[in-house]
Structures are given as C-alpha cells and as structure tokens.
N, C-alpha and C positions, 0 to 999 in steps of 0.2 A: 549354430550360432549365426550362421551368414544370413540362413533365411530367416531368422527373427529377428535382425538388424530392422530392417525398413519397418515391420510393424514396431514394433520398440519404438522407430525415431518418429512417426507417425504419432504415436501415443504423446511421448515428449515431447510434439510440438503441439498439440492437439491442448494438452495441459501448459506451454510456455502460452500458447495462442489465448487460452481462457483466462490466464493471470490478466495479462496484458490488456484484454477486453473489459476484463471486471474491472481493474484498475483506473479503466479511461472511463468505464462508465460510472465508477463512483465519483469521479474527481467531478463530472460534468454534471453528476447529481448535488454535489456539496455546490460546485461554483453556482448552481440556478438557484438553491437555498441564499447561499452566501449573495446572490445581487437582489434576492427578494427582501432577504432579512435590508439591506441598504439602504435599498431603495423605501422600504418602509420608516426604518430610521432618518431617511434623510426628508421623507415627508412629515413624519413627526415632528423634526430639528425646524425645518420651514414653519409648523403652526406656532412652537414655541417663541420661534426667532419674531412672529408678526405679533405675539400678544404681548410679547417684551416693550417693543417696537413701539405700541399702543399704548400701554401703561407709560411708559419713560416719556412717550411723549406728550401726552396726556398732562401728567404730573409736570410737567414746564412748562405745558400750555397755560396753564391757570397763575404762571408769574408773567402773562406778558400783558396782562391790563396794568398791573402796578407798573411794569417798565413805560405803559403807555403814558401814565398819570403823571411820571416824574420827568418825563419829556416837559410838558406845560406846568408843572407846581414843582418846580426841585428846590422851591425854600419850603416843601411840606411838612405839616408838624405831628406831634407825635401823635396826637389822637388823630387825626386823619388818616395815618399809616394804621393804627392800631382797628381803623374801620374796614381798610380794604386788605387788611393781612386777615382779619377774623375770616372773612366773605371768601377769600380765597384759600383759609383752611378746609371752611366748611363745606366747600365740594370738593377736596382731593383727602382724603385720610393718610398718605401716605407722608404729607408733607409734615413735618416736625416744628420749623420754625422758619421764619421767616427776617431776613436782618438788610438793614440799609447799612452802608458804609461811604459817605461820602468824603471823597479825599482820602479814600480807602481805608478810612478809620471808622468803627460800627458803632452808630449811634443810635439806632431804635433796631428795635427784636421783639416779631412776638409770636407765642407766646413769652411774656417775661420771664415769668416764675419756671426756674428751674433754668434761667440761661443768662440770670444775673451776672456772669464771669464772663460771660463775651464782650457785653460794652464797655466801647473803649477798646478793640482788640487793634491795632492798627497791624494791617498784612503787611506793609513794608518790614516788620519788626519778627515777623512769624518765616524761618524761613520753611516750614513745613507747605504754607497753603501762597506764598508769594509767587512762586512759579507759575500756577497756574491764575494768581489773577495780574500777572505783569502780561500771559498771553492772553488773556481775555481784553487788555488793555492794548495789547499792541495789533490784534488781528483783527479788532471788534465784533468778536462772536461770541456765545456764550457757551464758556469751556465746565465741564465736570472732570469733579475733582474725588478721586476716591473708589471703592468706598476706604474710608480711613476711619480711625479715632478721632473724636467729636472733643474740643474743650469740654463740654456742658456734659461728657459722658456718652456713650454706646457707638455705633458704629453708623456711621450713615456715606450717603452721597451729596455732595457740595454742587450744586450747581450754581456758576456765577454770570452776572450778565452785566456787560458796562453799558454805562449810561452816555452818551454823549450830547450836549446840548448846543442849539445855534445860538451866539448870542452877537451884541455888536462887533465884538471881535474877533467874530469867527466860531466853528465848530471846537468847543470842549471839552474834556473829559469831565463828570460830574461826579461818579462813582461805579457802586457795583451792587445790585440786587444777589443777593446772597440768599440763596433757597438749599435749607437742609432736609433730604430725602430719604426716610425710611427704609432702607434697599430690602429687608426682610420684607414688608409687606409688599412692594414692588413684584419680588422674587415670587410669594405665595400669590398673590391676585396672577401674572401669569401663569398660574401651574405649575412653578416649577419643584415645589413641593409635594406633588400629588402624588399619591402612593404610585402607581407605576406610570412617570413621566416616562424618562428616556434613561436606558441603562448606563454608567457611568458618565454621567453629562459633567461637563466642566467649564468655567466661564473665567477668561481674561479681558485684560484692556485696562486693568486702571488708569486714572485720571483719561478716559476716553480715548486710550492709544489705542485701541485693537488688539492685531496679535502683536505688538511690541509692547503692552503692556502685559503687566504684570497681572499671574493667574491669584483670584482671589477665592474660587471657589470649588467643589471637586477636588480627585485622588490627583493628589501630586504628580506630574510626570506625565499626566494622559496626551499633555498636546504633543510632548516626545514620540508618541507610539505610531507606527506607521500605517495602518488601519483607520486613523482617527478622522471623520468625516466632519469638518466645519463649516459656519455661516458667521455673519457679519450682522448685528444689530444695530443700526446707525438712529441715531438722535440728536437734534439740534450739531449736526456739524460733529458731533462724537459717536467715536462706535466699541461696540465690546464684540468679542467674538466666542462660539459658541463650538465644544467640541464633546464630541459623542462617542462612543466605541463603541459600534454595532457586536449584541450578541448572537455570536455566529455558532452557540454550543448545536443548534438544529442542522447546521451544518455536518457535521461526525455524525448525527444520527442518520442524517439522510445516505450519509458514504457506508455505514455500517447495514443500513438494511440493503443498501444493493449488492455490496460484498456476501453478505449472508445469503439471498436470493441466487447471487449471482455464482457461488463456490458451491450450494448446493448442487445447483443446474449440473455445474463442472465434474462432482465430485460423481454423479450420477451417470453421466457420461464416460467418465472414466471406467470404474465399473463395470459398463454395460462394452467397453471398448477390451479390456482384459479380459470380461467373459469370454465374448467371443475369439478374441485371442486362443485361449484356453480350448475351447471349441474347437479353432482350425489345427491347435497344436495335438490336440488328441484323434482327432482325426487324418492329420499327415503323422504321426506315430502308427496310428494303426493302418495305413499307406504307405508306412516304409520301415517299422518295425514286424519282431517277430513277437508274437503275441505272449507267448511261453516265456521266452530266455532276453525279449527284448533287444538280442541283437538286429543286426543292419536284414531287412529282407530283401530277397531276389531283386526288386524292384531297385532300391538304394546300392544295391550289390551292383549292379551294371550301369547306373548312373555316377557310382567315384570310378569305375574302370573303365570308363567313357574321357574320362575327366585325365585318367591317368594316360591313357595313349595319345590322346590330344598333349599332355605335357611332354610325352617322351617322343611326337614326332617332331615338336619343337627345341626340346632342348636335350634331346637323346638321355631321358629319364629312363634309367630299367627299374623293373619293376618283375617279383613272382607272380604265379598266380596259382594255387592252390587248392586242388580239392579231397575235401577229407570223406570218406561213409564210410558208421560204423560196421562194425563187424558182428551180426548174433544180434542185432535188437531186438529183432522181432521175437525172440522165446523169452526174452525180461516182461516184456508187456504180453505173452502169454501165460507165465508163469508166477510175476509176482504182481500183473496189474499193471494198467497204463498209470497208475499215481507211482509205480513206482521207475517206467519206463521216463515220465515227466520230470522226477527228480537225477535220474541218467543224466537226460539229456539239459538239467541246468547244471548239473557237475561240469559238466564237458564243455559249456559253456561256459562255464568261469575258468577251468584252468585255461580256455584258448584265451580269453582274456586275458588273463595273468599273463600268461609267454608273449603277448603279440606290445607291438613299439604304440604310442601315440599314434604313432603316424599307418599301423595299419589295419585295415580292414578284416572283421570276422565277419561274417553272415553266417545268418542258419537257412538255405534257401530248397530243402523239403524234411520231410519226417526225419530221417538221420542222416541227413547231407549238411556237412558244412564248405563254406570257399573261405580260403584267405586273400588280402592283396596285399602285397608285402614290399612295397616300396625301397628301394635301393639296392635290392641282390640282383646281379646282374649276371652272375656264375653259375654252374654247377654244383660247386664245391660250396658254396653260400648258401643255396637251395639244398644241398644236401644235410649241411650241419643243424640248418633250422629244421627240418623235415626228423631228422634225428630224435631232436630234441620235443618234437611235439609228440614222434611216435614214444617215446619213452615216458613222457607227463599221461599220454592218456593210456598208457599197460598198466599203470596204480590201480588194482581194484575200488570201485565205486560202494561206501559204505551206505547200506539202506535200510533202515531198521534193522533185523539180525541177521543181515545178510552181506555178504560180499561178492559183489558182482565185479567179473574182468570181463573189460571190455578192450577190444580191441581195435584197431583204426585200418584200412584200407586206403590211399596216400595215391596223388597224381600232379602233377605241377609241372608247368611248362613259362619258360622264359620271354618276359617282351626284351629288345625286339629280336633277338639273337636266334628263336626257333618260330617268333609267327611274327609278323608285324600287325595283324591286324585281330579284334578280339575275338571275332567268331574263330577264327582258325587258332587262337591260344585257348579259348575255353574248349574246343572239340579236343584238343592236344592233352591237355590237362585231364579231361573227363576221359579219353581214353586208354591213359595211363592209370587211375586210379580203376578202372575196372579190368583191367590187366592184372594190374596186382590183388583184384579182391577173388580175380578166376586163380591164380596161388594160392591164395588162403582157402578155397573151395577146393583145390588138390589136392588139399594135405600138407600143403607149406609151414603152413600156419593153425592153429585151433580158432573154429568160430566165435566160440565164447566159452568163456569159464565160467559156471555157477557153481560158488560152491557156501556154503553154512560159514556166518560170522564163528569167530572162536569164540568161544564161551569168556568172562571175564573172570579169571581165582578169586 
C-alpha cells in the first residue's frame, strides 16, 4: 500500500489538476462569449439609441417654425394656424395634433375632428398635465410630457413649448405650442419593433425624466437586474433611457463544449494513467511475488528483513526468523504429477497464511522452501510454541483428488538480536538448523512422506 501511495496521489492530483484547468478554461470561454454577446448588444443598444434620437427629434423639429411664426403674429388666427399645422402634419406622420393654448388655455387644434373635447382645456385646471407645463414655463424649454392618456383618446407623447414674447413691457409669457406625438409609430419607424431588435429591451423616462422616470415599456423589473446594460436618448432638453439584457444562453454553450472537450481529454488520460499503473503493479507482483501461491518472493523476503533489523537496531525490535522445507515432495510430483505437487504446495500455503499475525511474513523463496518473519518473539520458548504449532497444522494430510498426502515439515529458526545481530549470520543460523533437523528425519527420526489412498466414502 506504501508504494501505491505516490502513484495514487499522483493520479489524484493529475485528475484535481484537470478539474481545475477545465473549470478555468470554461469560465474564460463563457466570459469571451459573454463580453462578445455585450459588446454586440451594446452596439445594437447605440443604433437603436441614435434612430430614436433622430425620430424624436425630428418630430419636434417640425413644431419650431410654428414657434417661430407666433414669436411675430401671437394675435394669429384660426385659419392661419389651421395652414401651418396642415403643412407641418404633412411631413411628420407621427404627429397626431397639433393645439395652441395661449394663457394656457387651448384655443385652436388641429386636426379638429376628433379633438373637439380639448378646446377650452385650460392646464391650470388639469392637475395631470400642469406640472409639466408650469416647468416648461418656468425653465423656458420645451418639456415632454408622457407617454400618458390623451383626452381625445389613445396613448401619446405631449410635447410642449412656451412662447415668450418681447413687447413694451418687457419679455412675456404668451403660451404653449402643444404638439401630441404618436409614440407607437415613433417606436416602429426606429426599429423598435422589428422582429429581432434587441432581446428583452425596456424603455423609461416618463415625462422626460430618464432613469428617474418612470418605465413605460418592456418586462417589468428589467432595469432592477444586474446585468442590465443602458443608454440615454436625449431630445430637446429631455431624455429616456434605454435597457437591454444581453442574451448570454451562448455563454453555457460555449462552457459546455469545453468541459466536454476538456473531461474527455481528462478522462483519457486517466485511463491510459491506471493502465499503466496496472502494468507497473503486475510487474512489481511478478518482482516480488510467488507466481504459484503469490506469496512474498525471495526478493521481498529480504527487503522487509532488511527493514526489520534496521527497526530492531534502533528500537531493539526482536523478531524470528524461520525456515520451513518440506519433507518427500519430490515423489508427490513423481507419483501423482506436478498438478498435483502444485496443489501441495498452495495448501501449505494457505494454512502458513492462516497461523501467521498481520504483521508477519511468509514467503515461498524455492521449490519447497518457505521463510517466515515473525515479529515480536524475542525467546526460545515463543519461537518454540509457534514452531509447534505450524509443525502440527502442516502433519494434516493434504486431500488431492483421491488421495491423501502427509506431508511433513523440516523447521530452523534463529533469534534477532539475541543469537545473530546481523541478517546474513541469522539466515545462515536458521538454514543450518533446519537442515540439521531434515539430516534426523533422513535417519530415521522421522518418516519422509506418507502416501497413502483417500478412504473410500460409505
């Protein structure tokens, strides 16, 4: 597990590294989306804001000859007015009507028909539309008023203009050019109705406040939204202001294809990073396992007992060390086949398994050699009970198809640091006691091997 640490953390960071990278480069792809979509929109917002701009001003241009004419004739009468209101319909289409109110009381309109209810309106008496011609009167500019509801019916824009005249007695007020403005066709002559103007657009300002006035057109709420990108449309000394909510849905598109692009890459990488993983782990297995029984081989066997005298000359760690060969293998794999000498020696290997702690080492380090490393017996009497006990797990005859093989064990084991301190001289110690005792068992001590016939089953 220790040396799969670092490749492991390697991989995990390999994979937090790639999160992190796709993450930064999605967001850098949506923010270049999101300042193009803007920047678009906010070029759009500018053409809209000049053809407004041009209509509105336009359409109040054509009331300043009449303001001109009532400078020099302000006793003009009705059919006079009726010739230069026709002349100044007939190039603006937007304008609806036209109305004089001197002494702020409206005395000619035209067209008449259909605005019969206005004459006679006097603005001191209206407080809806007074406000704005008490400041047209007191700033001398001509203020717009709206859009609102019309006496004569529908919705329009008021624009009003005072008159002031020089006479012996000074500069006067004479009245108010009262010009009613169509704002729908206003609206559609700039574009603002064209099948794809500008996505959620919305326009404030009534009575020409800007953005302190009031929104009269658009989804409720939009100038609230923090996104919302605006312009100012100024006319005659009045302005309206203009808000937009850039569609940023291309935004998520553009973070989704790089996540996709960019998770593939990752996900690939990964992959080809575990493969080999996989790769180094099967081949350090087959560099320090036993290919058979997959215990610890020769190799691994002397690098934890490398590990282990290094602990025990520092903290005076005892430890066994153990060597087991069998007794008679070789006439099993003459007599019943090496498939069945193979199946021996993983019996023998699992019971060493079974008897041995977490903590210690079995290897299989030749044909029917095994070592144990046996951490913590530091006795005799420790090393003898454990020795005991493994001679007695592996006297069970070994069941093999119909056969019962006894197999017997040959045993040597030598103590750190109490009989060798160092590990050449505890493996030579160990090895020469276990072939000590396997020249007994070749005396006659012992029987080499028992073969003998499974019992038949009733």
């Amino acid at each position: 597990m220790r040396q799969l640490f670092l490749p492991v953390l390697g991989i995990v960071l390999v994979m937090l590294g790639g999160i992190v990278v796709t993450e930064y480069v999605a967001r850098l792809a949506a923010d270049r989306v999101q300042q193009a979509q803007s920047r678009e929109s906010q070029a759009r917002l500018s053409e809209l804001r000049a053809r407004l701009e041009g209509e509105l001003n336009s359409v109040l241009y054509f009331t300043q000859g009449l303001t001109s004419l009532l400078l020099f004739r302000p006793d003009i009468t009705g059919d006079e007015f009726n010739k230069v209101a026709e002349n100044t319909l007939r190039g603006s289409t937007p304008i609806r009507n036209i109305a004089l109110a001197p002494d702020n009381v409206i005395r000619y309109v035209y067209p008449l028909e259909g605005n019969e209810k206005v004459l006679g309106l006097d603005y001191r008496q209206t407080s809806g539309q007074w406000p704005a011609v008490k400041r047209a009167m007191e700033e001398g500019i001509t203020t717009v008023a709206g859009p609102l509801e019309l006496v004569q019916g529908g919705i329009g824009l008021i624009s009003r203009t005072p008159i002031f005249i020089d006479s012996e007695e000074g500069r006067r007020y004479w009245g108010i050019v009262s010009t009613v403005i169509d704002v729908s066709r206003v609206l559609e002559a700039a574009g603002v109705f064209d099948e794809n103007p500008l996505p959620s657009l919305a326009i404030r300002g009534i009575d020409g406040l800007g953005a302190e006035g009031a929104q009269f057109l658009g989804p409720v709420g939009l100038f609230d939204r923090p996104d919302i990108l605006t312009q100012d449309v100024t006319f005659q000394h009045n302005r309206w202001q203009l808000g937009v909510e850039p569609d940023y849905s291309e935004e998520q598109v553009a973070a989704t294809r790089v996540r996709v692009l960019a998770y593939g890459l990752l996900f690939i990488i990964l992959v080809l990073l575990l493969q080999m993983l996989r790769i180094f782990r099967n081949y350090e297995r087959r560099a320090t396992r036993d290919p058979l029984t997959g215990l610890p081989n020769r190799r691994l066997l002397l690098e934890r007992a490398r590990q282990l005298v290094a602990l025990g000359r520092r903290g005076r760690l005892d430890f066994c060390l153990c060597y087991l060969d069998l007794n008679g293998f070789k006439p099993v794999n003459d007599n019943y086949g090496h498939h069945a000498g193979d199946l021996v020696l993983l019996e023998i290997a699992a019971r060493l398994r079974k008897l041995s702690r977490a903590s210690d080492t079995v290897a299989r380090t030749g044909g029917d050699e095994f070592v144990l490393l046996l951490p913590g017996l530091g006795t005799e009497a420790e090393a003898e009970r454990i020795v005991d006990k493994l001679r007695s797990a592996l006297a069970v005859p070994v069941t093999c198809e119909s056969h019962q093989i006894a197999i017997g064990a040959s045993m040597g084991w030598a103590l750190f640091p109490h009989e060798a301190d160092d590990l050449d001289t505890l493996m030579a110690l160990a090895d020469s006691r276990m072939y000590c005792m396997k020249a007994q068992v070749k005396a006659g001590a012992e029987p080499q091997a028992a073969l003998q016939p499974a019992l038949e089953q009733d």
